[in-house]
Backbone as a chain_set.jsonl record, in Angstrom:
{"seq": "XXXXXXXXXXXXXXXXXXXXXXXXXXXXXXXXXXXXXXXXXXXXXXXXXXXXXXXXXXXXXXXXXXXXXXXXXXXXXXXXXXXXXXXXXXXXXXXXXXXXXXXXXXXXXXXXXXXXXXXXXXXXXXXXXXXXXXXXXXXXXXXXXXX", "coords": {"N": [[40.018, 57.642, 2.606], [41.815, 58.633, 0.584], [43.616, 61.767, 0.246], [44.457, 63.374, -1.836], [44.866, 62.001, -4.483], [44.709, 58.832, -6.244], [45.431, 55.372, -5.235], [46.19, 52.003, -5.973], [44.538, 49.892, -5.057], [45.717, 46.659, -3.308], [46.614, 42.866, -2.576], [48.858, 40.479, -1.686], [50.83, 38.256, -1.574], [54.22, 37.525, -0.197], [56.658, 36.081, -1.653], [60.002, 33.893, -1.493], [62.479, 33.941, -3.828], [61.588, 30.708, -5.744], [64.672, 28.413, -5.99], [65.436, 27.773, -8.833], [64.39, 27.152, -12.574], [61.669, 29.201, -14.251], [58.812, 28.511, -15.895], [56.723, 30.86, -18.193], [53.979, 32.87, -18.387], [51.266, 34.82, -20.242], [49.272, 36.953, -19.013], [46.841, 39.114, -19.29], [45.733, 42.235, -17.431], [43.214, 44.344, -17.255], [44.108, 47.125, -18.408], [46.923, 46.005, -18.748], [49.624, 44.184, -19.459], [50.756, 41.13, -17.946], [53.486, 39.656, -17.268], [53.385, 36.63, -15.779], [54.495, 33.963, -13.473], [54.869, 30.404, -13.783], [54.272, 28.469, -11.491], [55.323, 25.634, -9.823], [53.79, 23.622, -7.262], [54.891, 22.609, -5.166], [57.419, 24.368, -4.739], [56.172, 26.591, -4.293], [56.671, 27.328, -1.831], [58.703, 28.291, -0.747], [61.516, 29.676, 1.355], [61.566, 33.229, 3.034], [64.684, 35.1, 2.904], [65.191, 35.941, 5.113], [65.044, 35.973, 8.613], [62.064, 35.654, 11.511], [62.951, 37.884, 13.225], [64.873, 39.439, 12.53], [63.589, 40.645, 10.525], [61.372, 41.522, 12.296], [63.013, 43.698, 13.881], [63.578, 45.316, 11.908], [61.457, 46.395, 10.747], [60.146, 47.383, 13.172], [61.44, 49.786, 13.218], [60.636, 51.402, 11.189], [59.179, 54.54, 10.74], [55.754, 55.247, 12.208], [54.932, 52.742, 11.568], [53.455, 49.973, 13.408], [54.115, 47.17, 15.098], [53.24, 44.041, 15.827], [54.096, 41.057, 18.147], [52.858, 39.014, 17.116], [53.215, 38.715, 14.62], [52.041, 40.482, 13.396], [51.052, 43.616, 11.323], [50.566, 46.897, 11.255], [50.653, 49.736, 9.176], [51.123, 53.326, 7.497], [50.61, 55.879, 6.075], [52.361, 59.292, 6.022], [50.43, 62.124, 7.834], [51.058, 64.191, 6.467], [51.052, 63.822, 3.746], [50.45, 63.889, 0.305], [49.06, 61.839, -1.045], [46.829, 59.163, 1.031], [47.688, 56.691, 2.569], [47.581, 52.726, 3.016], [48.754, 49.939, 4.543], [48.208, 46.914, 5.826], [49.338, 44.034, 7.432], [51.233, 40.401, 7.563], [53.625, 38.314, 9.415], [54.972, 34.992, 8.759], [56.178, 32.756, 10.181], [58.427, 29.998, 10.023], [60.275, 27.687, 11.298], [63.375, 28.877, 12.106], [62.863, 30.937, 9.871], [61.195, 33.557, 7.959], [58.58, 32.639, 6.429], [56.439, 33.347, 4.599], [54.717, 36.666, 3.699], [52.123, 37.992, 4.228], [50.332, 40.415, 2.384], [47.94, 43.458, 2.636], [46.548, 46.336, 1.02], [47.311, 49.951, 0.423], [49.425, 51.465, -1.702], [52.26, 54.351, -1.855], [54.82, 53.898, -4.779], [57.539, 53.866, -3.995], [57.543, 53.68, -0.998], [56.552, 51.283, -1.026], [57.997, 49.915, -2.031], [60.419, 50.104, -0.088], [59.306, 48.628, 1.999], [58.996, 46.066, 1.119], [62.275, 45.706, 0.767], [62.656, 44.88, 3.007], [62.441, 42.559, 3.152], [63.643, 40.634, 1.548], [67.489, 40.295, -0.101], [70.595, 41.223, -1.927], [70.965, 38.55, -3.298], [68.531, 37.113, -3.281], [66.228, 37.585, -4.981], [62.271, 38.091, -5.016], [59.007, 36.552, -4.971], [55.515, 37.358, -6.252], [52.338, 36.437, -4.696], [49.741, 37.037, -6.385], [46.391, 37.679, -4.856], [44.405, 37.897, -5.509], [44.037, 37.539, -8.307], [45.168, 34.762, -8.351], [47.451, 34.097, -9.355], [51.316, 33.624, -9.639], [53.959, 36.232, -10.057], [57.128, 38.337, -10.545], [58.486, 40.783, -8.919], [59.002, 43.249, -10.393], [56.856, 43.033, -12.505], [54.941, 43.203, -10.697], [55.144, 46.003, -9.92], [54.024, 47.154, -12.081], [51.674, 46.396, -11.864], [50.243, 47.385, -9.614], [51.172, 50.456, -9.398]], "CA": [[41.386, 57.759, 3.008], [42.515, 59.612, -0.472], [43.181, 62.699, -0.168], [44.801, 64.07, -3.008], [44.873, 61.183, -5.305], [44.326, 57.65, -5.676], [46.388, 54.437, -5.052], [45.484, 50.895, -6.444], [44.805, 48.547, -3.91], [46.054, 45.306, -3.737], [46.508, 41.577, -1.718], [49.986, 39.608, -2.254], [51.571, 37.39, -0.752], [55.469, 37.832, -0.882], [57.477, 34.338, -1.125], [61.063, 33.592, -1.608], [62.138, 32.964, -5.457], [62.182, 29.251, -5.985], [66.235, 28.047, -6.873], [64.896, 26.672, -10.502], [63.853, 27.725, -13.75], [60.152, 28.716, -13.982], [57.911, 29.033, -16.919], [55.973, 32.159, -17.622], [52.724, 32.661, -18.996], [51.024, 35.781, -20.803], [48.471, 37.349, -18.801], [46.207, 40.803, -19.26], [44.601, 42.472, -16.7], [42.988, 45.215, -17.759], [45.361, 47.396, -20.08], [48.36, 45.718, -18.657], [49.836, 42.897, -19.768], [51.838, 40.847, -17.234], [54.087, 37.901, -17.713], [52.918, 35.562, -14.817], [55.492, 33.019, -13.604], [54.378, 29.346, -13.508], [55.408, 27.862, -9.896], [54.667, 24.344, -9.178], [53.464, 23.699, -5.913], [56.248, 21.916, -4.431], [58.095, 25.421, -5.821], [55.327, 27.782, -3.551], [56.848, 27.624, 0.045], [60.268, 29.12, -0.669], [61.342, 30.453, 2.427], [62.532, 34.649, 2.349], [66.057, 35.026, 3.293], [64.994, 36.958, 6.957], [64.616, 35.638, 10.096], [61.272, 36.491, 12.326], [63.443, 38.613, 14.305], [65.388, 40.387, 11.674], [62.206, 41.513, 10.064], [60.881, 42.339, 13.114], [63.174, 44.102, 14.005], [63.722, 46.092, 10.635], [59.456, 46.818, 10.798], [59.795, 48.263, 14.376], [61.874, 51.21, 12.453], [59.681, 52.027, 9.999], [57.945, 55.022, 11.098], [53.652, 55.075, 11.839], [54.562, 51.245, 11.714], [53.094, 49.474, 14.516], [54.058, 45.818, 14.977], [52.958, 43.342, 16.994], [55.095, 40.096, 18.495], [52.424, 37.791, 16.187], [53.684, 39.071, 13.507], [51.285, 41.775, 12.534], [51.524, 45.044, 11.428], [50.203, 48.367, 10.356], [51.816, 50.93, 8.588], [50.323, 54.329, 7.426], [51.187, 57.506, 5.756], [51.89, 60.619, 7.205], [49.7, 62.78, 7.841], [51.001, 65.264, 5.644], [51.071, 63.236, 2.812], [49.395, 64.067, -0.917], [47.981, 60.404, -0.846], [47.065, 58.795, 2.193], [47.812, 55.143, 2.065], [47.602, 51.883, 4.303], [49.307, 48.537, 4.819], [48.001, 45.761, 6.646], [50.48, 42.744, 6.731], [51.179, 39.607, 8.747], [54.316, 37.323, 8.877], [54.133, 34.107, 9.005], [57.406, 31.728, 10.076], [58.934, 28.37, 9.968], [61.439, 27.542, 12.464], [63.773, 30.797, 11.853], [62.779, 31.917, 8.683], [59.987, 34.038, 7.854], [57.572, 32.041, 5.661], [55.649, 34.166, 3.706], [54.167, 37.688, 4.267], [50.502, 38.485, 3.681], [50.077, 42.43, 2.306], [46.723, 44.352, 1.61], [45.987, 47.722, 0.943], [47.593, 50.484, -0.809], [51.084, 52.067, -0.918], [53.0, 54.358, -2.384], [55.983, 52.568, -4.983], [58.792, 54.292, -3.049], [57.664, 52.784, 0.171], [56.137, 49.635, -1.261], [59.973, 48.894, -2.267], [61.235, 50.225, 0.69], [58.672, 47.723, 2.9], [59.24, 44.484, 0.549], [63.788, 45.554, 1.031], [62.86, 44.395, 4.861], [62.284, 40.569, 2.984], [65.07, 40.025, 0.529], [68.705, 40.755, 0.242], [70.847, 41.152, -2.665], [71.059, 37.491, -3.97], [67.122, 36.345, -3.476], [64.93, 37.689, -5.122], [61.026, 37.946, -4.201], [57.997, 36.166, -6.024], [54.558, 37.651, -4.95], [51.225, 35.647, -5.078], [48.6, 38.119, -6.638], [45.647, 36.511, -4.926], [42.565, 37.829, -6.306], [44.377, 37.082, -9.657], [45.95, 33.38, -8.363], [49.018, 34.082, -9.915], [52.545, 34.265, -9.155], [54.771, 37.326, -10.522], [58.136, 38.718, -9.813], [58.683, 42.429, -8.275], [58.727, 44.519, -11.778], [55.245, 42.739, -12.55], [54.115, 43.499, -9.327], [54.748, 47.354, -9.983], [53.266, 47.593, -12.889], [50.144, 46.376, -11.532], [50.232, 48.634, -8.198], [51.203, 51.7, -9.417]], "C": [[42.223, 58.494, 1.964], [42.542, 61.134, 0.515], [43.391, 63.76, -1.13], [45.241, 63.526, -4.761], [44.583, 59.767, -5.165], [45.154, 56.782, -6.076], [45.4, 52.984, -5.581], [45.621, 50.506, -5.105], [44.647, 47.208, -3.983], [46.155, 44.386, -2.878], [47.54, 40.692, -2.282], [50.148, 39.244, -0.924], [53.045, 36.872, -0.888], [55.626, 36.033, -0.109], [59.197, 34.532, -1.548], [61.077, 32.969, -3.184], [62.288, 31.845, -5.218], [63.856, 29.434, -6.614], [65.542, 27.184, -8.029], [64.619, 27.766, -11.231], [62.773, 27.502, -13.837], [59.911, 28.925, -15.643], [57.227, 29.958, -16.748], [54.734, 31.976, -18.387], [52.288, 33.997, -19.075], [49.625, 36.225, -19.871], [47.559, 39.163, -18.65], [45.408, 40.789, -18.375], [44.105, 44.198, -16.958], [43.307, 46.233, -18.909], [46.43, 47.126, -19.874], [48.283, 43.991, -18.771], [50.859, 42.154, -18.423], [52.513, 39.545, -17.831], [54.018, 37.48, -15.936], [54.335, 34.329, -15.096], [54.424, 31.408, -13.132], [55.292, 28.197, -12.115], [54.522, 26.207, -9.467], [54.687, 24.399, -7.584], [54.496, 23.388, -4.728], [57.473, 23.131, -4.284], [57.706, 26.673, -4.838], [55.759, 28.238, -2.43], [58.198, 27.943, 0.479], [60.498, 29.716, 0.208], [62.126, 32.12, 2.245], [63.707, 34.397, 3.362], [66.199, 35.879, 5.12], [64.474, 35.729, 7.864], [63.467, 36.677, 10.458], [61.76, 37.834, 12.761], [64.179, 39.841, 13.837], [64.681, 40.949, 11.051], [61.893, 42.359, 11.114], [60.827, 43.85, 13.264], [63.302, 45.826, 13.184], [62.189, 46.74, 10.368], [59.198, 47.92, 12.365], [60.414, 49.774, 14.118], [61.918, 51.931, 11.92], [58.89, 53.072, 11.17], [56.468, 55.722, 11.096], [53.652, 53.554, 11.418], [54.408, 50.704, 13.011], [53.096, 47.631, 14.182], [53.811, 45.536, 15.762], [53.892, 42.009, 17.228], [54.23, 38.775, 17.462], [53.008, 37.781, 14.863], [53.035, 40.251, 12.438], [51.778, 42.547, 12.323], [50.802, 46.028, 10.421], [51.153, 49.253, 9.889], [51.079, 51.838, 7.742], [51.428, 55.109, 6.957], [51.275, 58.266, 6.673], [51.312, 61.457, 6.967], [49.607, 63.997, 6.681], [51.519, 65.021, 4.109], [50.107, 63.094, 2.042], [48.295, 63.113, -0.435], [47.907, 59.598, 0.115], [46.69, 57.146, 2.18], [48.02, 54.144, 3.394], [47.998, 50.744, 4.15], [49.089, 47.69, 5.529], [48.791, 44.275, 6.297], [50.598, 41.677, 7.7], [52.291, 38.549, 8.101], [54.197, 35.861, 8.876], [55.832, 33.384, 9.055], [57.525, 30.616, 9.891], [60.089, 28.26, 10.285], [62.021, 28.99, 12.338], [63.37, 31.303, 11.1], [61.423, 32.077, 8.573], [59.845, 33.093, 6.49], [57.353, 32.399, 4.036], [55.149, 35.501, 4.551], [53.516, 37.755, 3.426], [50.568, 40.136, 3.791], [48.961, 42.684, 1.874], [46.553, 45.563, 1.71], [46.637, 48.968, 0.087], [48.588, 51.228, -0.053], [51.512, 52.716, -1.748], [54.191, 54.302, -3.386], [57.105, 52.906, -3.786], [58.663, 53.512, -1.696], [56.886, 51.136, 0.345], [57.443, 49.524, -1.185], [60.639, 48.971, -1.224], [60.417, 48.967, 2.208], [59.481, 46.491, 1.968], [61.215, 44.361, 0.486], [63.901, 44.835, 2.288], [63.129, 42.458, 4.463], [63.031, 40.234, 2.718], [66.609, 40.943, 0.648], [69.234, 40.986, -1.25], [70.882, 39.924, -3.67], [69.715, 36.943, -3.891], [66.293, 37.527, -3.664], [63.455, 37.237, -4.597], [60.101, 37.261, -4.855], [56.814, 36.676, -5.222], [53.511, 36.665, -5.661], [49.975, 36.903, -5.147], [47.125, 37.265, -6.402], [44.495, 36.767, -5.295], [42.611, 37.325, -7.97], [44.605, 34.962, -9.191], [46.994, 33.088, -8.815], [50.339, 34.395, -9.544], [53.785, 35.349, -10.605], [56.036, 37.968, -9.844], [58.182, 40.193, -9.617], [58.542, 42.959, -9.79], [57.063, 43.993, -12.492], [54.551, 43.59, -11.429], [53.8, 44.849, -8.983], [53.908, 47.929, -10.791], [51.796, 47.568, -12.744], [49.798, 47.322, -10.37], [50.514, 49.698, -8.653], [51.157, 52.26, -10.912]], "O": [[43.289, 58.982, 2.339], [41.661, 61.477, 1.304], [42.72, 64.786, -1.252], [45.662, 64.139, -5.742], [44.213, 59.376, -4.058], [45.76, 57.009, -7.123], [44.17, 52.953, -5.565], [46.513, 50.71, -4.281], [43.725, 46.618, -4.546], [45.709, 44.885, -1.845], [47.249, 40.105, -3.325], [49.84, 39.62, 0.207], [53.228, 35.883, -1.599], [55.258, 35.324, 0.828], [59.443, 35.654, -1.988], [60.355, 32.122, -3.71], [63.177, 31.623, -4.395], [64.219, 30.283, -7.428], [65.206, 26.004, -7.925], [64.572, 28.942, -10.87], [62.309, 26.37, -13.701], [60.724, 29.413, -16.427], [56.884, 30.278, -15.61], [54.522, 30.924, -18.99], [52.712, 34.69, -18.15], [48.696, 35.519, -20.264], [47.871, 40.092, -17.905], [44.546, 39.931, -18.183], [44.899, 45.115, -16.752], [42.87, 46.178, -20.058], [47.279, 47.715, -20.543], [47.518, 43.082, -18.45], [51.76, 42.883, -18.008], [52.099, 38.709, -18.635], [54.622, 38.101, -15.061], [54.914, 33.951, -16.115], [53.486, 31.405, -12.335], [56.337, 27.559, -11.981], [53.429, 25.945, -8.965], [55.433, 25.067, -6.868], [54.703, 23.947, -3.651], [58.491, 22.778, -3.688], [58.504, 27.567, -4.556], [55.415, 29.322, -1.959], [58.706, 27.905, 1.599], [59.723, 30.67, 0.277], [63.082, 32.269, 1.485], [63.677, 33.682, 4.364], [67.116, 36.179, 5.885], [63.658, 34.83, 7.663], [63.454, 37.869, 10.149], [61.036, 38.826, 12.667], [64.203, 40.934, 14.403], [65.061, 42.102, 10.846], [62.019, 43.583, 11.084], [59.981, 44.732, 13.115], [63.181, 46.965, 13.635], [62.102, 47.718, 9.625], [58.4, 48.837, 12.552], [59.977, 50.772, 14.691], [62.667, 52.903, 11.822], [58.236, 52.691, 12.141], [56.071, 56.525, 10.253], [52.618, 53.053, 10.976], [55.299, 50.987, 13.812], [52.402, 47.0, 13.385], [53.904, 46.264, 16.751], [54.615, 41.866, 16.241], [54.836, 37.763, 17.113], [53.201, 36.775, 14.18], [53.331, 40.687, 11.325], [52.905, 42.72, 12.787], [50.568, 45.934, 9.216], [52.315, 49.393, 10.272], [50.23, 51.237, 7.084], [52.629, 55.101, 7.227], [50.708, 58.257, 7.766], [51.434, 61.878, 5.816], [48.624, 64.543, 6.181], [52.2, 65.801, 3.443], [49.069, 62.515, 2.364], [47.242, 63.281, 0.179], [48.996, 59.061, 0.32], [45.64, 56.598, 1.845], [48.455, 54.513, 4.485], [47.335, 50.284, 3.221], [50.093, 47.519, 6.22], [48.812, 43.639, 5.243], [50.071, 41.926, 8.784], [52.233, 38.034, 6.985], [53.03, 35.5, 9.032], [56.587, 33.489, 8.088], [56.505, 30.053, 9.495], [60.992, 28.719, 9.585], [61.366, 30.028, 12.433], [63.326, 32.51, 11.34], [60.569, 31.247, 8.884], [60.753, 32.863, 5.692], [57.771, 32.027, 2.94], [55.141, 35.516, 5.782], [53.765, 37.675, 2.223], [50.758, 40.869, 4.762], [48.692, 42.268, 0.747], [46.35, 45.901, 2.876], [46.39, 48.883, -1.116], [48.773, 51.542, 1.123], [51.433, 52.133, -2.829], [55.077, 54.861, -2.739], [57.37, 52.165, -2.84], [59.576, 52.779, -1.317], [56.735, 50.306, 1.241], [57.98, 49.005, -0.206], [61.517, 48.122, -1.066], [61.066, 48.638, 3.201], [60.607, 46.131, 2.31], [61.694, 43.256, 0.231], [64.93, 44.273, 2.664], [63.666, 41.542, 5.086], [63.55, 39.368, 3.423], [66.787, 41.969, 1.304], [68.289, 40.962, -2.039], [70.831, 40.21, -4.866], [69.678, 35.989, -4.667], [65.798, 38.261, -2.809], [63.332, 36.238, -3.888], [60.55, 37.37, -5.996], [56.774, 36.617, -3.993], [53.647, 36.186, -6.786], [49.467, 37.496, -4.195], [46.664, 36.471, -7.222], [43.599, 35.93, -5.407], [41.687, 36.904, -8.665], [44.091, 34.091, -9.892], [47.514, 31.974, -8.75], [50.519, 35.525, -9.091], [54.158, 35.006, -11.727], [56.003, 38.13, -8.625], [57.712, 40.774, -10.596], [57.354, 42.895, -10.106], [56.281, 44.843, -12.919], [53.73, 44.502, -11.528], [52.878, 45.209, -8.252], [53.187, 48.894, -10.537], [50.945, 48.316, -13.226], [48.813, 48.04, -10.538], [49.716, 50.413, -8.048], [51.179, 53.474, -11.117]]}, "num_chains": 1, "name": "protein.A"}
């Protein structure tokens, strides 16, 4: 799917920041260092500030995104794009509010940030769950490791 360069690819799981003060913790992965946030469990199921429906809707406007009413969705480069990159994602609710969203594959930054603006608003921040790592990290971690 390259075709003029290559993209990391990755597996998060965006959450809602916890309202609290976390602890962080020092972790290297490879030649990057991250600071890892420490989230107690009770801490993990933060809901994001969107409604199902307001996502949805905000995903059906993306375009070469294809959603579905479960909450799936693809999303793709265009065609005439250096690096050709892919998004597989799935929301996940609780009563109105979206949950959590599951992301894998590889993106972009410009339209990573411009996918993960559909979750949060100006006052909540995002936390993602890096899950082949097990760790939670906030958005400027989360670039450094993706791109």
């Amino acid at each position: 799917m390259i075709r003029g360069g290559t993209l990391k690819a990755f597996h998060i799981i965006v959450h809602g920041f916890p309202n609290a003060s976390l602890d962080t913790a020092k972790l290297s992965v490879g030649h990057i260092d991250l600071q890892t946030l420490v989230v107690p469990s009770a801490l993990q199921s933060t809901p994001l500030p969107v409604t199902f429906d307001q996502a949805a809707d905000q995903l059906e406007s993306f375009p070469r995104l294809h959603f579905e009413p479960d909450g799936s969705f693809v999303w793709v480069s265009d065609s005439d794009s250096p690096v050709a990159w892919q998004l597989d994602g799935n929301l996940y609710d609780r009563g109105d509010s979206v949950n959590h969203v599951e992301i894998k594959g590889s993106c972009v930054p410009d339209e990573l940030r411009r996918l993960l603006d559909v979750f949060s608003d100006d006052d909540s921040p995002l936390m993602f769950e890096l899950v082949s790592l097990a760790v939670f990290v906030g958005e400027g971690e989360l670039l450094k490791l993706v791109t």
